[in-house]
N, C-alpha and C positions, 0 to 999 in steps of 0.2 A: 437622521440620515442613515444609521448604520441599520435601524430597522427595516426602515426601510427598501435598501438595497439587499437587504435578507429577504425580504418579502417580493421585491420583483424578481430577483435572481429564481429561487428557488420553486413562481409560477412559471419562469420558462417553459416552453413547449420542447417535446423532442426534435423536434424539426428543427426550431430556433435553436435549441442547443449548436442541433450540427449545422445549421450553415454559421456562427458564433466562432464554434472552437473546432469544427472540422474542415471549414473552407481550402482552408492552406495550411494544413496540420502537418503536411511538412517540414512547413516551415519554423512553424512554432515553436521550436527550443531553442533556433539560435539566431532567430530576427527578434530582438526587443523591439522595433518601431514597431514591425507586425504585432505583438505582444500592445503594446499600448492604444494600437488600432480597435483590437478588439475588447477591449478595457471598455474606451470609447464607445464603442458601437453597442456594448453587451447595457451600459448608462443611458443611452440616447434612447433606445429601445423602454429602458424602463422609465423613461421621464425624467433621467437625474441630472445631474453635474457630476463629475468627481468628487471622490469624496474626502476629506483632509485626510492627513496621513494619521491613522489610528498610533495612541501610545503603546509600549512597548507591553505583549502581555505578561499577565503575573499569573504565579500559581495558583492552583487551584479554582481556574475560573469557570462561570458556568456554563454550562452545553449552548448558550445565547451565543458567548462568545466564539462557540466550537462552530456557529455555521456561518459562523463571518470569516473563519480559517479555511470551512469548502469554496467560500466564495475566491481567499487568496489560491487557493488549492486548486480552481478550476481555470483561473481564470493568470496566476502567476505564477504557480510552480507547471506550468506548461506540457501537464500529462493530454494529450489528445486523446479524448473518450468520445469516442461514435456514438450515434444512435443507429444503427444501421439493425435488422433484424437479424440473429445469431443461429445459425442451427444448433437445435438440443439433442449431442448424443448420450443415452444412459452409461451412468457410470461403472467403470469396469465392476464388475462381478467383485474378482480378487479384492479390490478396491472397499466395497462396499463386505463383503464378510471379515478379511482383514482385521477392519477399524470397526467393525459394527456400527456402521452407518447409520444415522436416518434418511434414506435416500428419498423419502417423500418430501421433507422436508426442502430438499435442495432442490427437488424438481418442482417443486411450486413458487419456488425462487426465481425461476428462471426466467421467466415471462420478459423480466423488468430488469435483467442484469447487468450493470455495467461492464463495459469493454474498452479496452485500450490497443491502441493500433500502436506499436513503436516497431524501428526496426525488423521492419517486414513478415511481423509476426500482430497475432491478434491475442490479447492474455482476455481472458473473464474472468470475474468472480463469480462463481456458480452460485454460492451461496454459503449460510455459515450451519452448522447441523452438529447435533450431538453425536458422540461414540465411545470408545474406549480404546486404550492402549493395544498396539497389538499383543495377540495372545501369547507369544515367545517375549517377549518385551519383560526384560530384568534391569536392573541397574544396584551396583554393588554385589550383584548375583544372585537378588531376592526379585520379586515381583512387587514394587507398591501394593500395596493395600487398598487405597481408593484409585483404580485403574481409570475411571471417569474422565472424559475425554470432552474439549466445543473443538472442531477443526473448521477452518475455511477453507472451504474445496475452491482451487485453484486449477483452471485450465490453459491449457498453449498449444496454438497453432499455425503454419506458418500461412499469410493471405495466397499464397499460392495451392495451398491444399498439398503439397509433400512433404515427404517425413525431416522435418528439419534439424533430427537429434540423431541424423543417420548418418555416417561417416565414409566409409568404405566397406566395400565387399573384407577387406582383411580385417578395419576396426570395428566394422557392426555401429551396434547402435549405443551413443554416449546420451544420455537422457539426464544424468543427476548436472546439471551446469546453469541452475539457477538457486538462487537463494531467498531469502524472505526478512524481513524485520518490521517490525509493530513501533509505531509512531503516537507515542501519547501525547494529546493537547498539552501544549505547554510547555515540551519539553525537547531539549533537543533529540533529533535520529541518533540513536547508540544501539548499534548491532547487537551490543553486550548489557543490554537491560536487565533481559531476565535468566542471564544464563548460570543464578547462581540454583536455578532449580532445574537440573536435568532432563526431570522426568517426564516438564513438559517444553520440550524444547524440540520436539519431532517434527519431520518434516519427510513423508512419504509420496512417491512415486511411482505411478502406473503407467502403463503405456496403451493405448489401443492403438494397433497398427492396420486396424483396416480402414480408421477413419482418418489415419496421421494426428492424432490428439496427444498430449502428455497430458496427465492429471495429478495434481499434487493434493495430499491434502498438509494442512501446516498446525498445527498444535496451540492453539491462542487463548488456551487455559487461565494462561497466567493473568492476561488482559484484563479478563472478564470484571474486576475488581474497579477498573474504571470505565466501565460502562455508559454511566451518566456523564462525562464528559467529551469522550470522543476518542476511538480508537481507527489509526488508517497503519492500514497492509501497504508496503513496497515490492514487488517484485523485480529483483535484480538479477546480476549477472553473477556476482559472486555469492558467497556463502551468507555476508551480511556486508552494508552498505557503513561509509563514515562520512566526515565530513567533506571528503574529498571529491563525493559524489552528490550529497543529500546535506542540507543542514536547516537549523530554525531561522526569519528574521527576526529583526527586530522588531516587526507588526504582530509576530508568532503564525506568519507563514511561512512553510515550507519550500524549501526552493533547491532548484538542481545548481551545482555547479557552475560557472561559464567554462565553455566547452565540451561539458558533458557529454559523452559519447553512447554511453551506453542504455539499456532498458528502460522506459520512463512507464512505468507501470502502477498506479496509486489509488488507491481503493479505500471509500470509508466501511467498517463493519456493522451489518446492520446488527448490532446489539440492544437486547433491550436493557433499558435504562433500571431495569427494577434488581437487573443480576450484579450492582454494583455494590463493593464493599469498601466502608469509608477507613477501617481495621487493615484490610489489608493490603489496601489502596497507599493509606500510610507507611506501610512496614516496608515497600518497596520504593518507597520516596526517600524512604534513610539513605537507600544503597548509593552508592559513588556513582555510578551511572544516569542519575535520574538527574538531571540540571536544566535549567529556566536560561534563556537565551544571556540572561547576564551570568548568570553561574561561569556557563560554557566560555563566555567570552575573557572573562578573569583567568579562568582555568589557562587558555590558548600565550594570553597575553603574560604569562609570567612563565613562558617557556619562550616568550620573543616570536610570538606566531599570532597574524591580525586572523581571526577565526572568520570572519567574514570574508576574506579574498583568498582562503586556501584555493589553490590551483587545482584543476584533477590533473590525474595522470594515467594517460590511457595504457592498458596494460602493453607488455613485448609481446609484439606479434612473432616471436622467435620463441618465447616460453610457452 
């Protein structure tokens, strides 16, 4: 069965996608019945039943398992991805000399790219592309040595087509008020994975103001080392995301919240699977950050906190 539902999920059509998970993409973060509707309808479609409730996953499982997590990811962690066609603007200039871009690479990306429509903005993944550190870029007052750079070019715009990072005639334009965080199979969302390596921890910012576009790019260096298993981007509100927004089940899907409010933006990276290192894939699995849905759940429950029904808490609208 689970192959199965990989295999019909995955021949969907664009079309079927969107009428699936864009019909009432409204609604979809905070109507579970709608949410099971289309569980329903996305099974019926493929010939299935429902399927039993998968065991809880374990480490280090294989990329088999990573797309039976797009399936929870597409279809339970309730990010509404359009198929609708995107216009492609080149990426700023600045942008691309900057980070020494491969900007062809991200323009041939484009054709096929995933979009997310949340709060009345449209995010894409442009694509993922090599580069390097910017050229001022020190830390401890030296420059790295291997300045080598994979970023995912990240775009934002608002469906109305105005500048939506624009404030006032007096405050101008506030642009930096999104954040990023990389989601390992397996593992719970922790903002704070990879931040014992600075160097690649960047997350840049352009604007093109003629088109009303922001363009990020985000620094996913670190990632790269699990490639063959499966790496997804978040696009949030803050700086980085916890469990009060984003967390693992215990099927080892991802899931928002109830009441979530804010950005639902989730994107898998298209990495290939050969740029994986099993060395250093490991070294970063020691860290205290990296925990498997029962880890996290031990961790929560001996500070007297059930990690499955943490609440969010939408931020003061006064600060």
């Amino acid at each position: 069965m689970e192959h199965k539902l990989q295999e019909a999920f995955h021949t969907l059509t664009e079309a079927e996608l969107a009428l699936f998970l864009t019909e009432d993409a409204a609604q979809l973060p905070s109507d579970p019945a709608l949410t099971a509707r289309v569980r329903q309808r996305t099974l019926e479609k493929a010939g299935l039943t429902p399927a039993r409730k998968e065991p809880a996953m374990k480490k280090n499982n294989t990329r088999k398992h990573w797309k039976t997590l797009l399936v929870a990811a597409a279809l339970v962690v309730l990010v509404a991805f359009s198929a609708f066609a995107v216009v492609k603007f080149a990426l700023p200039k600045a942008m691309v000399d900057d980070l020494s871009l491969d900007a062809n690479t991200v323009a041939s990306d484009a054709a096929d790219k995933a979009v997310c429509k949340t709060n009345g903005l449209m995010i894409a993944l442009e694509g993922v592309t090599t580069g390097k550190l910017p050229e001022d870029y020190t830390f401890n007052g030296a420059r790295p040595t291997d300045d080598g750079c994979t970023y995912a070019i990240v775009s934002i715009r608002s469906e109305d087509g105005k500048p939506f990072w624009y404030v006032s005639d007096s405050e101008g334009y506030h642009a930096n008020n999104f954040g990023f965080t990389l989601l390992i199979d397996g593992y719970a969302p922790n903002g704070s994975m990879f931040k014992t390596d600075y160097t690649h921890d960047g997350r840049y910012c352009y604007e093109d103001r003629e088109n009303n576009v922001l363009y990020w790019a985000y620094d996913i260096t670190n990632a790269l080392c699990f490639a063959d298993r499966g790496v997804l981007l978040q696009v949030c509100d803050g700086m980085t995301s916890g469990p009060e927004e984003i967390r693992i089940g215990k099927d080892g899907g991802f899931y928002f919240a109830d009441g979530y409010t804010g950005v639902r933006a989730l994107f898998e990276l298209p990495l290939d699977p050969a740029l994986a290192d099993g060395e250093k894939a490991a070294a970063w699995e020691s860290e205290a950050c990296f925990n498997t849905y029962d880890e996290i759940v031990a961790l929560f429950a001996a500070q007297g906190i059930d990690y499955d029904t943490i609440p969010y808490a939408a931020p003061d609208s006064n600060s």
